[in-house]
C-alpha positions as CSV (number, residue, x, y, z in Angstrom):
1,X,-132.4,-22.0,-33.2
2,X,-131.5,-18.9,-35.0
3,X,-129.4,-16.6,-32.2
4,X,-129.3,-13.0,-32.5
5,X,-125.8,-12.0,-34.1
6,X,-122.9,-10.5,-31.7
7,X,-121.9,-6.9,-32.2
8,X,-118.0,-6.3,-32.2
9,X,-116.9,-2.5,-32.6
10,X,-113.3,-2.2,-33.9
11,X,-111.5,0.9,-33.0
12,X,-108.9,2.2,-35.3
13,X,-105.9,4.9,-35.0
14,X,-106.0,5.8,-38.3
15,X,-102.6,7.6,-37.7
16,X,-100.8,4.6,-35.9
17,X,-97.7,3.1,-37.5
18,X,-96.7,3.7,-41.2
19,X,-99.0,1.9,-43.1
20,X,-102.6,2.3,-44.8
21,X,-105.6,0.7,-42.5
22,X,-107.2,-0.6,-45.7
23,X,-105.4,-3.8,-45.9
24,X,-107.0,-4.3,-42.2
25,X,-110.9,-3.6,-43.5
26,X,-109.8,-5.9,-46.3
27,X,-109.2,-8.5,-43.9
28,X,-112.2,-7.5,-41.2
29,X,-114.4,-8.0,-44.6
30,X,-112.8,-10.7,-45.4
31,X,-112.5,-13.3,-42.2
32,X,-115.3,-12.0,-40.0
33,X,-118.5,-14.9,-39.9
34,X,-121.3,-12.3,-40.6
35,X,-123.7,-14.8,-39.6
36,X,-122.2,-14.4,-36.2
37,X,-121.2,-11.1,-36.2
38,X,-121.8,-7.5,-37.0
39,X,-118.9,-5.1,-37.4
40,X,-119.0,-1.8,-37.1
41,X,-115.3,0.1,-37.7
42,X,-115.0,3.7,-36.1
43,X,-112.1,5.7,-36.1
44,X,-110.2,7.7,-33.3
45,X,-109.6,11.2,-33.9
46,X,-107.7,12.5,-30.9
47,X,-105.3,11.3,-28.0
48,X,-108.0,9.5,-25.2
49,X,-110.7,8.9,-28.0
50,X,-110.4,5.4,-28.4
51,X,-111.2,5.0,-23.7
52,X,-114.4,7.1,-24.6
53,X,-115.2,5.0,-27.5
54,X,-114.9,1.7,-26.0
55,X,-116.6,3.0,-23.2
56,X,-119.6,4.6,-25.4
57,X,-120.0,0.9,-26.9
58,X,-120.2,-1.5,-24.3
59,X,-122.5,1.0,-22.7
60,X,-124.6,0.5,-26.1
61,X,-124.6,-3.1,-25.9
62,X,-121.7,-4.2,-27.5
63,X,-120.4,-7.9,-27.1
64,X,-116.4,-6.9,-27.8
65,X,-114.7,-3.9,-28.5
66,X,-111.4,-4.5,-30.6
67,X,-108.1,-1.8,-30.6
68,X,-106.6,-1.6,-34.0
69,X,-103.5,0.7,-33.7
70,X,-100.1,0.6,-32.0
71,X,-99.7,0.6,-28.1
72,X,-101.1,4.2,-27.4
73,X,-104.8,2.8,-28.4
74,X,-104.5,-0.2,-27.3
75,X,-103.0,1.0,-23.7
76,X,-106.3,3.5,-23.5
């Protein structure tokens, strides 16, 4: 039985802590079973962005919405 695939949105501070987000697409790419899931990887781009995103997504359909940043995105 071939079930449809479950859509995960990751939301990403891009200005969070001191480091470069790349290694954390590396590892998205990387470790993610894309015969299970789809990604998708949108980026904040202002203080409250990341509520309205998560919001936007799981009004869309989305099976999980993921916060990728320190404890401002993750608390919104």
């Amino acid at each position: 039985m071939d079930k449809e695939k479950k859509k995960i949105s990751f939301i990403i501070n891009p200005k969070s802590g001191t480091q470069s987000k790349e290694q954390i697409l590396h590892l998205l790419d990387e470790k993610l079973d894309k015969a299970k899931y789809v990604q998708e990887v949108i980026y904040t781009e202002y203080a409250g962005h990341a509520t309205l995103l998560a919001q936007e997504h799981v009004e869309k359909g989305c099976d999980a919405v993921v916060a990728i940043g320190g404890d401002g995105t993750v608390n919104e």
